[in-house]
Every structure is written in structure tokens, then in C-alpha cells.
C-alpha positions, 0 to 999 in steps of 0.5 A: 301637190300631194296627198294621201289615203288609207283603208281596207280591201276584201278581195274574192278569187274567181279562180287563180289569175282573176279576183274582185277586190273592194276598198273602203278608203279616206283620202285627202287630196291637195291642191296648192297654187303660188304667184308670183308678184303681181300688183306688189302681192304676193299670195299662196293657196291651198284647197284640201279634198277629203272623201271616203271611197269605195273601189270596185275593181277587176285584178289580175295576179300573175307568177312572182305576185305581179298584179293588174288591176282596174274599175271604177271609184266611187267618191262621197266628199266628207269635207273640203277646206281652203287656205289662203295667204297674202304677203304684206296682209295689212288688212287681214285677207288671209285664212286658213282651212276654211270650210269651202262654202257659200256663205250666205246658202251654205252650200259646198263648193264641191260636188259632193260625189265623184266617180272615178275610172282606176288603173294600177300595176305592181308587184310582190315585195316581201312574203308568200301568198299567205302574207304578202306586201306588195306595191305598185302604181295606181292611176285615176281619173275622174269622170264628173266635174267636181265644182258645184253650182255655187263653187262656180259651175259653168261660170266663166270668170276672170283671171287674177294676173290681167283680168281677162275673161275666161270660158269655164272648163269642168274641173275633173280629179286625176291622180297617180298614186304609190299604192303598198298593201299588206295582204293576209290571205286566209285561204291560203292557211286553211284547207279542205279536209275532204 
């Protein structure tokens, strides 16, 4: 499933190969499942993850641009929707962005923080050191189940196709990412007069 995130990045150079670089992101993250037809129903559903994140991270830049970077995301759950669809829905079953959340408590589906280890690599594109496109590919994983309590946590639960019961296994983020990031460096256009 695909997904998609945006944001800003002030990075500080230790000296000319290592820097700390954090973001400040919105990433909306997708989850779509399909069945095939069981019991004559034919059914699609999406889950919808937004959060505003914060990543800390350790880079490395290399000759020609090249860049290494890894650390950890920090991840505060702004909203979480859930669509649902059958085929043939005579009786109205069927939703779409609904709020994920308990009914009756109100209380989300979704652990409402997460944290994440990052790993990525790229290179320069287009520019110089003053102003400079790069991409590249950035790894996650997240270190916590992300389903709360009254999402089901630690519940075991039957499955849809033949109604066998299930031992509950956490449910933990990961993503690969195409991560392209416009740099304008000032240090690069001011200088000392001493």
C-alpha cells in the first residue's frame, strides 16, 4: 500500500563528513486489504494512519553528495480513518473514512505514539553544496505495537475466511520510502571576514 509525507529538515555539521539533521513531518500511511468471495461477499478495506513526526538522525556526507543516515522517529498519531466495502451491500454495511474508534469509550484504535528506528542512503542529483536536490531511500521500523487496547490488543480474534481462532501477534510500522529533499545550505553562501 502507499502512502506519502512532507516536511522540513535543519540539519547542524559537526564537521565536514557527520551532522545531526531533524525533521518535522505529516505522513499519511495506507493499509488496503481485498477478498476474494467468500460466502458469496465480496469485500474491500482501507486503514488510513496520519501522524506528525519528528526524526532525529545521525548523516553522513560523502564525495559527490552521497549521504548515509540513520536514528530514531518519533511519531504522535493525529488521526486514524477506516473505509470499508462490500459488493452486493443491500443492507448498508459498507463506510468510508470513518474515525477509528470505539464507539461507546471513544477511545482510538491506534497507540497514539510510536517510535521508529530509520535507516537511508542517497545521493546528489541536481546542484552544488549551496543548493542541492538529492534523493534516496529510507527504511523504518517501528519498535511498538501500534494497536491500543480498545483496537484489540492482546486479543486473540478469528479470521474471516473459516473462523479459526488466532493467537494476537503486535502489529509494528514498517516502511520503505523514496525520500527527495531540496537542500539550501546558508553556510555555504556566507563567510568569515576574519
Amino acid at each position: 500500500s502507499w502512502g506519502y509525507a512532507g516536511g522540513i529538515m535543519l540539519g547542524f555539521h559537526l564537521n565536514n563528513i557527520v551532522a545531526i539533521d531533524g525533521e518535522f513531518m505529516y505522513a499519511v500511511y495506507s493499509q488496503r486489504y481485498k477478498d476474494g468471495e467468500k460466502d458469496s461477499l465480496t469485500w474491500k478495506a482501507r486503514t488510513d494512519l496520519a501522524y506528525l513526526e519528528i526524526p532525529i538522525l545521525l548523516r553522513f556526507d560523502f564525495e559527490n553528495y552521497k549521504y548515509l543516515e540513520f536514528g530514531v522517529r518519533f511519531g504522535i498519531l493525529n488521526k486514524a480513518t477506516e473505509s470499508f466495502t462490500l459488493d452486493n451491500d443491500p443492507f448498508g454495511f459498507s463506510y468510508t473514512n470513518r474515525e477509528a474508534k470505539d464507539p461507546i469509550s471513544g477511545e482510538s484504535y491506534y497507540e497514539k505514539k510510536n517510535m521508529a528506528l530509520v535507516f537511508g542512503w542517497g545521493g546528489g542529483i541536481w546542484g552544488n553544496g549551496g543548493l542541492l536536490l538529492s534523493g534516496g531511500l529510507r527504511f523504518t521500523y517501528g519498535l511498538s505495537d501500534i494497536i491500543s487496547e480498545a483496537g484489540g490488543q492482546g486479543q486473540d480474534y478469528y479470521t474471516m475466511d473459516n473462523g479459526t481462532k488466532q493467537s494476537y501477534e503486535e502489529t509494528h510500522t514498517a516502511t520503505v520510502g523514496f525520500h527527495l529533499i531540496a537542500d539550501f545550505d546558508i553556510g555555504w553562501f556566507v563567510s568569515s571576514s576574519c
